[in-house]
N, C-alpha and C positions, 0 to 999 in steps of 0.2 A: 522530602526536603531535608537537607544537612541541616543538622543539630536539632532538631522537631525534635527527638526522644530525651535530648537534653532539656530543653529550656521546656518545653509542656507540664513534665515534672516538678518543676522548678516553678513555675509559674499555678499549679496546684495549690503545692504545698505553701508558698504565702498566699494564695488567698481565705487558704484554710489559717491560716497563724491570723490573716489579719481580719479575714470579717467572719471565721466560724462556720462555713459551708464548702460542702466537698462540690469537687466541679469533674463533671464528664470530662472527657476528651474533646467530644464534639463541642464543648465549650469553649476550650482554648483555642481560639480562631488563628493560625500564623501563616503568614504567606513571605515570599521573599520579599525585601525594601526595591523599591522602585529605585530608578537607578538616579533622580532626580537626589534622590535622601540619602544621608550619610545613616550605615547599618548595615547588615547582612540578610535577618530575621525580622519581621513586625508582628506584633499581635496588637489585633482589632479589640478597641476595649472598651466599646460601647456595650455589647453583649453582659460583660463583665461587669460595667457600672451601675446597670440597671436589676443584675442579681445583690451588689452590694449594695444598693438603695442609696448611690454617692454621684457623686460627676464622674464623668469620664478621664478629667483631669486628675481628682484627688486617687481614682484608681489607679491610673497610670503612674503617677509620682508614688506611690506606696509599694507596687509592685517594683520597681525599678531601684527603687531603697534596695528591696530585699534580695533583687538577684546579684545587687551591684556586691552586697555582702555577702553572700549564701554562694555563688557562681561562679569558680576565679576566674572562667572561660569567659566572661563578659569585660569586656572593655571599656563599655560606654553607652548610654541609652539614651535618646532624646523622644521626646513626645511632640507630637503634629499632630491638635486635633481629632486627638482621640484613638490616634496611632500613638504604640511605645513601638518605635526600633531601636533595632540590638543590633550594635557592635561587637562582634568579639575579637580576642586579640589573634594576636597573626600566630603564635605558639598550637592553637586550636584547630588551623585550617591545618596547622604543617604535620601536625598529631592526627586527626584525619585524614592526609594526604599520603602519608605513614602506613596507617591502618589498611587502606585500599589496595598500597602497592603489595602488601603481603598475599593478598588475598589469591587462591590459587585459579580463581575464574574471576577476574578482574571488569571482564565485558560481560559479564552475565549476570543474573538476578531472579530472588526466585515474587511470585506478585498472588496473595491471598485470591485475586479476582479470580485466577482458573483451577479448573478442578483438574488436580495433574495425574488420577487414574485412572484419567479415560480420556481416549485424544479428541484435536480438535479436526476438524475435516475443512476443509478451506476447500471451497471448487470455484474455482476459475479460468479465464479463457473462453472454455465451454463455446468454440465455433461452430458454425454451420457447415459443410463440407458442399455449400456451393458458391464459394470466393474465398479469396485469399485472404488476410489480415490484417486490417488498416489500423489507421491511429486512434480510432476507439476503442482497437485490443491492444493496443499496444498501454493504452494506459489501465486497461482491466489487468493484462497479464501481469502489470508490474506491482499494480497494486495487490494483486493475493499475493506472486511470490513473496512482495515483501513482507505483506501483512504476517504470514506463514513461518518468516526467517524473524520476524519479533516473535512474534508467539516463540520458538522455540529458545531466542534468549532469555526470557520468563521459565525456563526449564517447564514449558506445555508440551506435550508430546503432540505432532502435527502430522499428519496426512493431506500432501497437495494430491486434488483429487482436478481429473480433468473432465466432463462430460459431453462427449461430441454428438453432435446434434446431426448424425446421418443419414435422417430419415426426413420425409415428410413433403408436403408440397413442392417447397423452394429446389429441394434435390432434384424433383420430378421436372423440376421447369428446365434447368439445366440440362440435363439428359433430353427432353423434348427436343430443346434445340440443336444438340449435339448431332440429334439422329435428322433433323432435316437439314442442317446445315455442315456437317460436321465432315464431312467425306472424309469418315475415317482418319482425324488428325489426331495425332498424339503430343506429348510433351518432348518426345523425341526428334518424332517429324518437323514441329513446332518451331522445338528450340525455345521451347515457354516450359517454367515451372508448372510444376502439375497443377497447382489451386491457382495461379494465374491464368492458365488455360481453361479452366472450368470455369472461374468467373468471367472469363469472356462471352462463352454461352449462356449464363444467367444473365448479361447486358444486352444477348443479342434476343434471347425469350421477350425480356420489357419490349424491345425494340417490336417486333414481330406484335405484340400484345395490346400497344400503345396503335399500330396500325390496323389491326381487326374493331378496337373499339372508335375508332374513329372513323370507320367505315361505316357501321353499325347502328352508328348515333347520326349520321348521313342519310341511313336508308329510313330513320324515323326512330329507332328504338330509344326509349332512355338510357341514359348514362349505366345504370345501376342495373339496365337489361343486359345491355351490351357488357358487359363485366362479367355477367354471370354468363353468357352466352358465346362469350368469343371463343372460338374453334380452338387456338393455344389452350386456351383456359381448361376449355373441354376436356381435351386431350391429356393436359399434368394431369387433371383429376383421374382421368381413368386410367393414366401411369402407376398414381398412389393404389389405387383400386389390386391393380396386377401386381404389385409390390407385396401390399397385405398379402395377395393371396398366394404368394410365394413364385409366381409366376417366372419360369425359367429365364427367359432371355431379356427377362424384365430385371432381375438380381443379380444374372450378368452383367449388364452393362453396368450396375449401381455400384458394384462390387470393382469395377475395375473404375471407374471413374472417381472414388472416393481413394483406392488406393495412390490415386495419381495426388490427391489434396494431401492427403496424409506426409508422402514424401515432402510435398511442399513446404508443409507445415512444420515440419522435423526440423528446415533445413531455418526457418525462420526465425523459430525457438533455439538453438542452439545459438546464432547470431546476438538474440537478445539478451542470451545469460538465465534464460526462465526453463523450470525443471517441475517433474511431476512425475507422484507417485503410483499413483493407479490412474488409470481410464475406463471411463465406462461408456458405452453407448445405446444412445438409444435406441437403436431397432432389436438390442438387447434385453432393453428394461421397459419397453412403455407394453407390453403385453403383461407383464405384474401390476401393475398401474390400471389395467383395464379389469383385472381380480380384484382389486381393490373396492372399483367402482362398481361391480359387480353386488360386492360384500354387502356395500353403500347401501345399495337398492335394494338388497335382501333385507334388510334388518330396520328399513321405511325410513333410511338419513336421508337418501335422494331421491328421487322422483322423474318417470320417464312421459315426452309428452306424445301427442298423438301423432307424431313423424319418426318416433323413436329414439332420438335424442336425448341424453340425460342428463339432470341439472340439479344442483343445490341450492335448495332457499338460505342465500343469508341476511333478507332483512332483518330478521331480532338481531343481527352485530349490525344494522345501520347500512349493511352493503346492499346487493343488489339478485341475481338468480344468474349463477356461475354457469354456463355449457361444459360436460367435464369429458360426454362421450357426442357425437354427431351421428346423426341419425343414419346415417349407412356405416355405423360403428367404428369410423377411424377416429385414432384417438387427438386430440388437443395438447399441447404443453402439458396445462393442469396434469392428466392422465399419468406422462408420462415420470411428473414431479413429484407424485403422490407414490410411482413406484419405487421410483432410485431411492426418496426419501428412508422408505422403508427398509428396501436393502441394508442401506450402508449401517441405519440403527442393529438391523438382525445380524450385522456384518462384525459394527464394532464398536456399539454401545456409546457412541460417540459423546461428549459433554454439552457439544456445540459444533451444529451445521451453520458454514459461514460463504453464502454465497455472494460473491464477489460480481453484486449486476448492478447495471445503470439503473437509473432512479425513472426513467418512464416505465422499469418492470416493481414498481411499488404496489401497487395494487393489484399483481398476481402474488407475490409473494403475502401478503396479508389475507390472500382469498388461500392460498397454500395451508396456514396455520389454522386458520379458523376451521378448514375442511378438515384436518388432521387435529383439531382438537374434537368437533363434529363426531368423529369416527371415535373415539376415545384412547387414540394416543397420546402416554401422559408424557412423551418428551417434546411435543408440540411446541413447548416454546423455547426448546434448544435450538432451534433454528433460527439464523441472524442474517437479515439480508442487509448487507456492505454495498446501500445503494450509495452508487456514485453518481456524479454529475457530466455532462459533455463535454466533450471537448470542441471549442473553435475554432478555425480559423480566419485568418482577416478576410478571406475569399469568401467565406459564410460554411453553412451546415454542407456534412457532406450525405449521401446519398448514392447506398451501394450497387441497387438495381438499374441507376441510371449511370456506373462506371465516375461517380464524380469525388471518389473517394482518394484519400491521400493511403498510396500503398504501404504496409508498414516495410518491405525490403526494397522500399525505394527514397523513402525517408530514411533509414538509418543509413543508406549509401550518399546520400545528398547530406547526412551529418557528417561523416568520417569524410567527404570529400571537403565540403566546409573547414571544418576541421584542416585538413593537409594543407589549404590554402593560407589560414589565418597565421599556423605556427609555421610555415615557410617562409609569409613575409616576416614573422619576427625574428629569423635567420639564429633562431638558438642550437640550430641541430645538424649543425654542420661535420661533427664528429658521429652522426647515428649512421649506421649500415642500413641499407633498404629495407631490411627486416625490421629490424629495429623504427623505423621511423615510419614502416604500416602498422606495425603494433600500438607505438604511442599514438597515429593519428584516429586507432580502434577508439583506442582509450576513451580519447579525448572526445571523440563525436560520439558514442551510447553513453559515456558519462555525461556529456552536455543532457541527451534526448531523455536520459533517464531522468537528470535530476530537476532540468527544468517542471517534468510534469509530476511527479513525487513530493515537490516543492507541496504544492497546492492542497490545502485539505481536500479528501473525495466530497463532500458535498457539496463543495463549490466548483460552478462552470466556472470554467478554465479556457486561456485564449494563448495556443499556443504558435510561441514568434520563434522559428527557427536562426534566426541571424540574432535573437536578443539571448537566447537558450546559451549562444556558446562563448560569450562574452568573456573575456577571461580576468576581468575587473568589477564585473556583476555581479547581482547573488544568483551564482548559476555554479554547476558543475565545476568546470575548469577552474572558476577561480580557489574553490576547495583542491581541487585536484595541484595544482600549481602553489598550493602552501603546503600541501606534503613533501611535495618534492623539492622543495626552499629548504623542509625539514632536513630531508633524507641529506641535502646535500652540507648541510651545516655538522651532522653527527659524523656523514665518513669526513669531516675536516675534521673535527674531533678523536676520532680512532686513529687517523693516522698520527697524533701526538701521543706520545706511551703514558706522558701525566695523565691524561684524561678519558683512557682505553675504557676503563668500567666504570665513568662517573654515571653511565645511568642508574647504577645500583646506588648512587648516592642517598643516607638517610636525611631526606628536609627537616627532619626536628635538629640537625645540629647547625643550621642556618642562622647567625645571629640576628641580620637584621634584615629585611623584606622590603623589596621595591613595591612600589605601589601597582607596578605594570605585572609585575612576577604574585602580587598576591592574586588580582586579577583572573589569574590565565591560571592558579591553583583552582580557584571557584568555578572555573568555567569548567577546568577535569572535572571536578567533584559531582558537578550537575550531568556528567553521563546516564548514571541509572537512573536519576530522578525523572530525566527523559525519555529512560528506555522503557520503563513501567508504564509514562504516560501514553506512551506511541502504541503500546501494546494493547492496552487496555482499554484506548480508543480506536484502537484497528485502525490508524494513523500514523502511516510513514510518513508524510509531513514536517509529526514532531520532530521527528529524528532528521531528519534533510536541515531543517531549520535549526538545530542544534549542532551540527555540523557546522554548518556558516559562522554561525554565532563563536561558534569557537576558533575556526578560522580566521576571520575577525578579529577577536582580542589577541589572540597571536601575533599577528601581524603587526598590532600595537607594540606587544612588547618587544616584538623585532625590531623595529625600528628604534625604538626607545632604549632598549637596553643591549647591550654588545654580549656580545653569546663567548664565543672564544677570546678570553683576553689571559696570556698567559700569567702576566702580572698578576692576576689576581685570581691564583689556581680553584681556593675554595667556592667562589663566586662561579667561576664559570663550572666546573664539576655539578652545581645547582642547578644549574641554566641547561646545563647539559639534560642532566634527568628531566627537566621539566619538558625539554624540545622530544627526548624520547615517549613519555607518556603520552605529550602532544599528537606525536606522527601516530600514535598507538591510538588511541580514541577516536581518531578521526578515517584510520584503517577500519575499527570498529565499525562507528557508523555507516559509512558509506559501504561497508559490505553487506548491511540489513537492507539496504537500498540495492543492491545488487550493483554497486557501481565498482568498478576497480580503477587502481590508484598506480601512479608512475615512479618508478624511483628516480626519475629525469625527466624535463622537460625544460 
C-alpha cells in the first residue's frame, strides 16, 4: 500500500508521545479509503482506542493533531466512526510518481512471501493423451502460465513443468477402439489433428461400452456386473496388462498414437500463447512411485490386503484407507504422484510444488501430503494445490467421453471469427492490409478468451458467455485492449509535434497544480505492485486482470475530462503526455502476466 511506510511510523511514534506505549506493526491497522470518503490512506482506530483506555474518537482527534503537524505529506484528516482517513497533498503522489519512474524495473517487484533460492515448479495442463483440449484446459493452462509469469515478477525463479498423463486405462480404451474400428486411419488420412482423431476413438470406446452394458443389464446382470464384465471393459484392461508388460505391438501402437496427440497438442499451445519448461511423463515416472510404495510396505506405513492391493490408513488425519497399488500391481494416480513428487524435489530442491488442478482433485491432493508426510518427507508441505473451480456453460457441464465438450481449437477459432465480425461492422480498419487485420482480429478474440476467464478468481465457478467475453465496452478484454490503442494513438499524435517529442520523460514533481482526474490515474499507476504482490501471492491472476480494467477505467475518465494535446498550454500537455505513456506502459504490463497481447491500432 503507497505511503504504509510513511504514516505507520508516524502513526507509532505519537501514540508513543501521547499515551506512553510502543505499538507493533500489526497494530497500526491501514487500508486504502473507500472511495465513498474523501482521503487516500485509513487507519482503523478501534484497535488503537482500546490499548489507550480512550474512545475511538478522542484517539483519532489526537493522532491526526499530530501527523497534521509532525507529516508535511499530510493534507488533511477526517474521522468517520472510528476511521482516521488521510489525505495527502498532491506534491507526495507526484514525489512518489517521481520515485517509481526512476526505478530500473518499474514492472517488477521483489515480495518477502517466496523463497528466492530455490525455484518454484508450477505444473500444469498435465493432459491425458486420449482427447484433445477443451475449455477446462483452457482455463487450467492459463491460469499456471499466468500464475508462473507473476511469480517470476516477484523475481521467484520458476519452472513451468508440464506432466502428461500417457499411460493408463483411458489410453487403453482409445487404442481398443482404434484397433476394432479404426481400419488403419491416420491424422493424415483423416485430415483430423492428431488428439482430435484420438479423441474420437475414446467417444467411440463409451459408445461401444455404453452398448455391451446395456445388453448385459437386459440378459439379467447388474448394473455394477455388467461394468465390470463388459467385453470393451475386459479387453482396455488387458491392453493395460500388455502395456505394463512391455508388450511389443502393444507399445507400438501407444507410442505411435500418442505421438499423433502430442503434435496436436503442440499446435494448440502455441495458438494459446502458453509455454513450458520441462515435461515429464508418466509411463516414465509411476514405476519410482511404485519404489516408493514398496518402501511404504517395507518399513509397516502401508499395509497389503488379501487380494494384494495396497493401502494407507488415514483415519488418525480424519480421512479414510487410500488404494495406492491394485491388486494385479498396476499403479493409481496416487502411485504415480508420489513418484514425480519425489523426482522433481531430488531434481531441484524446489521451495514450492504448485499444482494447478480442479478442485474435484481436492482430496487427492490432501491424501498426496498426508502420505508424503506418512513417509517422512519434511518438504511435504511445499506442495500447493491451485484447486480451481469449473467452468460453465449456458448449455450446462461438459462431458469428454460422451464428445460433448467445447474444443479448445474450436473455441478460439469461433473467438477470432467473432472478433473479425464485430470489429468489421465497426468499420475502423479500413486502412489494415489483410495481414494486418488477421493479426488484430488474433488479438482481439484470445484477448477476449483469455481475459474473460482470468477475470474470475480460481475458486470460483465460472460461467463463461462467449458473445458477452468480447464486448468491447465491457469489463472484458477488448475494452482494455481498445484503451491502449486510444493510448498508443494519442502519444504518435504527440511525437509527431517536436514540442512534445520526449514529454514522456517529463518530471511530475515540477507540475504546479493537479487535476482531480490526473491525480486519479497517478494513484491508479502507483497501485501496480500493490497488485502485483497481491496476484502473486495469491496465485491469482484475477488481481491483475481486475487491476488492469480498473485502470483502464479511470483513464478513460480522464480522457474524456481532460484534453491530452493542447498546444496552448505546452507544460500541461507534456504532463499528460507522461502520464498516457506510463498508462499504455502498465497496462502492456499487466496484460502480458495474463498472456494477453495488445494492439497498437484498432
Amino acid at each position: 500500500m503507497m505511503f504504509e511506510s510513511l504514516i505507520r511510523p508516524a502513526v507509532q511514534a505519537a501514540f508513543h508521545e501521547l499515551y506512553g506505549k510502543h505499538l507493533g506493526d500489526d497494530a497500526v491497522v491501514l487500508q486504502s479509503t473507500r472511495k465513498e470518503f474523501s482521503g487516500d490512506l485509513t487507519l482503523v482506530v478501534f484497535g488503537l482506542a482500546k490499548l489507550a483506555g480512550t474512545s475511538p474518537d478522542a484517539v483519532g482527534k489526537a493522532i491526526a493533531e499530530h501527523l497534521a503537524i509532525r507529516v508535511p505529506e499530510v493534507k488533511a484528516c477526517n474521522l468517520v466512526k472510528g476511521f482516521l482517513n488521510i489525505e495527502l497533498h498532491d506534491s507526495a503522489w507526484m514525489e512518489a510518481l517521481f520515485t517509481w519512474m526512476q526505478e530500473s524495473e518499474p514492472y517488477r517487484t521483489s515480495s518477502a512471501a517466496f523463497d528466492t533460492s530455490h525455484p518454484v515448479l508450477v505444473e500444469y495442463s498435465s493432459p491425458n493423451t486420449n482427447k484433445p483440449l477443451h475449455l477446462g484446459h483452457i482455463r487450467n493452462n492459463l491460469l499456471g502460465f499466468s500464475v508462473a509469469e507473476l511469480l517470476k515478477a516477484v523475481h521467484t525463479p520458476v519452472t513451468k513443468v508440464n506432466l502428461i498423463n500417457d499411460r493408463g486405462i483411458h489410453i487403453c480404451k482409445s487404442m481398443l477402439a482404434w484397433l476394432k474400428q479404426g481400419n488403419g486411419e491416420t491424422p493424415e488420412s483423416s485430415g483430423m489433428k492428431g488428439d482430435h482423431l484420438v479423441g474420437k476413438y475414446y467417444v467411440e470406446f463409451d459408445r461401444m461400452y455404453k452398448a455391451e452394458i446395456s445388453q448385459l443389464t437386459a440378459e439379467g446382470k447388474s448394473e455394477e456386473e455388467a461394468k465390470r464384465d463388459a467385453p470393451s471393459m475386459v479387453e482396455a484392461r488387458e491392453l493395460l496388462l500388455k502395456w505394463e508388460a512391455g508388450d511389443q505391438p502393444t507399445v507400438e501402437l501407444w507410442k505411435k498414437m500418442n505421438a499423433w496427440v502430442y503434435t496436436g497438442f503442440e499446435s494448440t499451445y502455441a495458438r494459446l500463447g502458453v509455454d513450458f519448461d520441462t515435461f515429464y511423463y508418466e509411463s516414465e515416472t509411476y514405476l519410482l512411485g511404485k519404489s516408493i510404495v514398496q518402501d511404504g510396505l517395507d518399513r509397516g506405513v502401508f499395509y497389503r490386503k488379501e487380494d494384494g492391493s495396497v493401502w494407507v490408513d488415514l483415519t488418525d488425519e480424519g480421512l479414510d484407507h487410500k488404494l495406492l497399488l491394485r491388486g494385479d500391481g498396476t499403479s493409481v494416480y496416487i502411485t504415480q504422484d508420489l513418484g514425480t513428487a519425489k523426482q522433481r524435489y531430488d531434481e531441484t530442491g524446489f521451495s514450492k510444488l504448485i499444482y494447478v488442478v480442479g478442485n474435484e482433485q481436492d482430496y487427492h491432493f490432501k491424501v498426496l501430503k498426508l502420505i508424503l508426510k506418512k513417509l517422512g518427507f519434511s518438504w511435504w508441505d511445499s506442495l500447493v494445490h491451485l484447486s480451481y473451480n469449473m467452468v460453465d456453460l449456458p448449455s450446462g457441464k461438459m462431458k469428454s467421453r460422451e464428445g460433448t465438450v467445447v474444443d479448445a481449437d474450436e473455441l478460439m477459432q469461433e473467438m477470432v471469427d467473432e472478433a473479425a465480425r464485430i470489429t468489421r461492422e465497426l468499420g475502423k480498419i479500413d486502412d489494415f492490409s489483410s495481414d494486418e487485420a488477421r493479426e488484430l482480429y488474433e488479438t482481439i478474440g484470445l484477448g477476449a478468451l483469455k481475459y474473460f476467464i482470468l477475470k474470475v478468481d480460481p475458486e470460483k465457478r465460472m460461467l463463461f458467455n462467449p458473445e458477452e467475453s468480447i464486448d468491447f465496452n465491457g469489463h472484458t478484454g477488448p475494452f482494455i485492449q481498445y484503451t491502449y490503442a486510444r493510448i498508443r494513438s494519442v502519444l504518435r499524435k504527440a511525437a509527431s509535434m517536436e514540442q512534445f517529442a520526449d514529454a514522456k520523460h517529463t518530471d511530475p514533481r515540477s507540475q504546479k497544480s493537479v487535476h482531480e482526474k490526473e491525480r486519479e490515474l497517478v494513484m491508479a499507476l502507483l497501485r501496480y505492485r500493490e497488485s502485483l504482490e497481491e496476484a502473486a501471492g495469491r496465485f491469482s491472476p484475477a488481481v491483475m486482470a481486475n487491476y488492469a480494467y480498473e485502470l483502464a477505467k479511470v483513464f478513460n475518465s480522464f480522457y474524456h475530462e481532460c484534453p491530452i494535446v493542447d498546444q496552448a498550454q505546452p507544460d500541461t500537455t507534456r504532463f499528460r503526455v507522461m502520464l498516457c505513456t506510463l498508462t499504455a506502459g502498465n497496462l502492456l504490463a499487466s496484460l502480458s502476466l495474463l498472456g494477453i497481447r495488445v494492439p497498437e491500432r484498432m
